[in-house]
N, C-alpha and C positions, 0 to 999 in steps of 0.2 A: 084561900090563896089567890093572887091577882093571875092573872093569864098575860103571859109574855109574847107579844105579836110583832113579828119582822115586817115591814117594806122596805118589798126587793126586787130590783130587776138588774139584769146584766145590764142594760142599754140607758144610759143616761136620756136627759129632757123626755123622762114619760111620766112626770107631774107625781111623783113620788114623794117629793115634800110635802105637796099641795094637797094629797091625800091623806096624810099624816098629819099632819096639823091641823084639818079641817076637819076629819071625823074623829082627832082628839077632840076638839073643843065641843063640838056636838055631841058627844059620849057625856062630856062634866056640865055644859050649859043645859041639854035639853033631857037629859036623863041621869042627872044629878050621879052621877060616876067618879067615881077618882081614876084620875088618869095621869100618869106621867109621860111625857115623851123626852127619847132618848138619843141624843144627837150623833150620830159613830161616824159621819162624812165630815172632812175636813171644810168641802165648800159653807158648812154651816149654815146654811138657809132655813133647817128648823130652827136656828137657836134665831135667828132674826125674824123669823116668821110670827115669832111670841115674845119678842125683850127685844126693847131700843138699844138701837146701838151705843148709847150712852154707855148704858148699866151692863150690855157687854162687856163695853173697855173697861166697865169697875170691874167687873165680876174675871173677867180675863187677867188685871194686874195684881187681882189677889189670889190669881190663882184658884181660884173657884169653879174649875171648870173639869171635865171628863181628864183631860189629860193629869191632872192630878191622882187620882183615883187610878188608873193605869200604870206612873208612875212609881206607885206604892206595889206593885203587882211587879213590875220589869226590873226596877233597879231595887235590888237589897238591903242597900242601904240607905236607899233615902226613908226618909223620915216627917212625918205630917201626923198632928192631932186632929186635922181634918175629917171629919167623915163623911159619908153619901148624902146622910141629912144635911148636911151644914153646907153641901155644895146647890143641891135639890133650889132652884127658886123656886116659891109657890105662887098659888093663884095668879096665873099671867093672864093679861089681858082683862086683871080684876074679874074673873069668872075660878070660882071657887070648887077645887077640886082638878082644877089644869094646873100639873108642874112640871116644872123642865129640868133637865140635865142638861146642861149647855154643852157644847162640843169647843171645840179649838178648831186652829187653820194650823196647828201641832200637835196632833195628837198621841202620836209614839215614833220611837227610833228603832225604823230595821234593823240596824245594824246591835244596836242595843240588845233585844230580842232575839235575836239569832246568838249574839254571844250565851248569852243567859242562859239558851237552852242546847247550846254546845257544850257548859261546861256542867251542866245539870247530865245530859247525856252521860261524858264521861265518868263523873260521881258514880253512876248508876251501871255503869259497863251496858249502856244500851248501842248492841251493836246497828239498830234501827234508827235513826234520826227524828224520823217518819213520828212512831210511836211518843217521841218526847211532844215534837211540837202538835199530834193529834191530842196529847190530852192538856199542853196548856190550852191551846185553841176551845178546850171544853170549858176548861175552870175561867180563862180569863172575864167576860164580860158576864159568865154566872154566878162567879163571886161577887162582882161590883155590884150586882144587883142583890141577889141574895140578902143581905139582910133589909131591905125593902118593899121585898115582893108582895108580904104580908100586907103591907098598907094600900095596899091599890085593888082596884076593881083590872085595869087595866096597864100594859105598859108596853109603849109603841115603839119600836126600834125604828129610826128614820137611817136604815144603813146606806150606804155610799154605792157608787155601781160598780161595776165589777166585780174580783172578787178579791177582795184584800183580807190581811187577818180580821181584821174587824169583822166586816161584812158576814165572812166565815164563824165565827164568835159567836157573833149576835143572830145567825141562825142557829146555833148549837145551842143555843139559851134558850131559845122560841118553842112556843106550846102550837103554835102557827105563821104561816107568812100569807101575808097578802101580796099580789103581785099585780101591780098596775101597769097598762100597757098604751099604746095608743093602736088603733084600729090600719095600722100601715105595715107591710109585707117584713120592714126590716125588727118589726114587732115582736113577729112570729119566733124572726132568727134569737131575740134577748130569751123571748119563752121558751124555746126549747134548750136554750144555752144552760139556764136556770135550772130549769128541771135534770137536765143531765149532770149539774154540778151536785146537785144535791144528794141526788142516788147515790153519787160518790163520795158524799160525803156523809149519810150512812152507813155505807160500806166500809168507808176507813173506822169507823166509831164503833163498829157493829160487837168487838167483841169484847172494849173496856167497858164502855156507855153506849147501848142502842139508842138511837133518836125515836122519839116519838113526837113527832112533827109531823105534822099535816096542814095543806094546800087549802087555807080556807075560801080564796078564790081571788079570779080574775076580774079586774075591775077595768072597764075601756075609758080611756079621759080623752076625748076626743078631739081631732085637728083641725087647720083649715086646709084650702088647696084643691087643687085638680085631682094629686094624688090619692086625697080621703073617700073625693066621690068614685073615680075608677077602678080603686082595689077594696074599698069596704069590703063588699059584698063577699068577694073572694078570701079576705083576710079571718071572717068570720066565720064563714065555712071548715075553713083547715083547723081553728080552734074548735067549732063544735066537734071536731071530727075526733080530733087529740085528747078532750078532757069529756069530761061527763059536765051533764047542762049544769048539777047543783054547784058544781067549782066554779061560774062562771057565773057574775052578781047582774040581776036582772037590771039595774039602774046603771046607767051610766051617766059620766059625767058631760054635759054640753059644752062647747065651746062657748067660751064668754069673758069677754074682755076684761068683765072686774076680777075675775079671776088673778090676771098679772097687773092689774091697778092695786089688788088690793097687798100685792108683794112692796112697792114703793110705800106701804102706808105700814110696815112690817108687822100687821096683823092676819089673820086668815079672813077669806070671802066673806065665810061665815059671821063675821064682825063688822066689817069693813063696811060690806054689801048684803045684809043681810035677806033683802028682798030680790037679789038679783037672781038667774034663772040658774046659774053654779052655785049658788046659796041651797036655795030648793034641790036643789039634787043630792049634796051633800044631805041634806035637813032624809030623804028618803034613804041613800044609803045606807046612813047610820042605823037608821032601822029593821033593813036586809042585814047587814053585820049581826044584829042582838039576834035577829030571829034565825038566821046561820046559828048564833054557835047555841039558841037554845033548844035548834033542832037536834046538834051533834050531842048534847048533855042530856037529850031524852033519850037517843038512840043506844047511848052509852048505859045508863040506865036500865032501859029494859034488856040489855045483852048480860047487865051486872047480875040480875036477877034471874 
């Protein structure tokens, strides 16, 4: 079975696409992995980060896209022969074994959803609210997925920031998150924001579905500025102090310009710029990631035995 991996952070611009897409492609290009990523933010910059925006607009007016698949979930009666497969683009960027779920800049109706599970509540004489929408928030994006988990090595949730149903979802699906940051004090505030959601959102889950989701680690994608050199030091400290060293990935990412060149070329670094100095870091992290989780499946192992 594939393993289901969130990036997430409360705080937008901390290069969480740019992680997601680039140690997709290094997972299927350099270590032959199936990998899908899974687009849950409406700004869609995974979905452009691997498909022109052409074959968006085709895949968008046929309706081929995430919000379809949700659709089938929220409203009852709509109706599609569509499946997960038939939305799934494969091999993007012509590297074999990278597929996408495209996202939308519409991806569901609050208002919709809230109906749905007011009147799903009442059916059910649930005098909780709470309890209706804690366990679609469980099924919805692990049903979507569900019958494709089988096929992958890998599947990357690129969710949205804050915390919306989605985002919510697509941690309650997740076997781990990764959580990208940047090395600046308002950093700190997304990572503990995160971490405190989550506890709580075990908490709510704890006695339909417990989570078993774990912190596979902090990844720093780094700034420029006054600010990077005067609070580094300090910003890094408060995390060592906060997590333990193994949650926090020895490689970080440098700052470098082909990085947001290689967004205008709507491929990943990794592609784009393969030689450049945000290439090579990616090209190592992917490697701390495999040996993360084949530290955690030995560890697992000999606890089983």
């Amino acid at each position: 079975m594939g393993l289901v991996i969130s990036t997430v952070n409360m705080k937008g611009g901390v290069g969480k696409t740019t992680l997601t897409v680039n140690l997709a492609t290094c997972l299927a290009k350099n270590h032959n992995k199936r990998v899908l990523v899974v687009d849950l933010d409406t700004q869609i910059s995974g979905t452009l980060s691997l498909m022109q925006p052409q074959a968006f607009a085709k895949a968008r007016k046929g309706r081929r896209t995430l919000s379809r698949l949700i659709d089938k979930v929220t409203k009852p009666s709509y109706r599609s022969r569509l499946t997960i497969e038939d939305i799934i683009q494969t091999d993007n960027c012509n590297i074999k074994g990278l597929d996408l779920l495209p996202g939308d800049i519409e991806l569901y109706d609050e208002y919709v959803v809230s109906d749905l599970l007011h009147k799903q509540s009442v059916q059910e004489g649930q005098v909780e609210f709470s309890k209706v929408w804690s366990r679609f928030e469980s099924l919805l994006i692990k049903g979507i997925l569900e019958p494709i988990i089988p096929n992958y090595d890998f599947i990357i949730l690129d969710c949205a920031p804050g915390y919306n149903l989605l985002t919510r979802s697509g941690i309650v699906a997740s076997d781990f998150y990764l959580l990208p940051a940047r090395p600046e004090p308002l950093s700190i505030v997304g990572i503990q924001l995160l971490e405190r959601r989550i506890a709580r959102l075990k908490e709510s889950h704890q006695q339909d579905s417990p989570l078993n989701l774990q912190l596979l680690g902090i990844i720093f994608i780094l700034s420029g500025g006054g600010l990077m050199g005067r609070y580094y030091k300090q910003v890094m400290r408060r995390v060592d102090n906060d997590f333990d060293s193994n949650q926090i990935f020895k490689i970080r990412i440098p700052m470098d310009v082909n990085v947001a060149k290689a967004v205008d070329s709507f491929s990943p670094v990794v592609i784009a710029h393969p030689n450049s100095s945000g290439s090579k870091a990616f090209y190592k992290l992917t490697e701390e990631f495999l040996l993360k989780l084949e530290g955690i499946k030995t560890t697992e192992q000999i606890r089983d035995e």
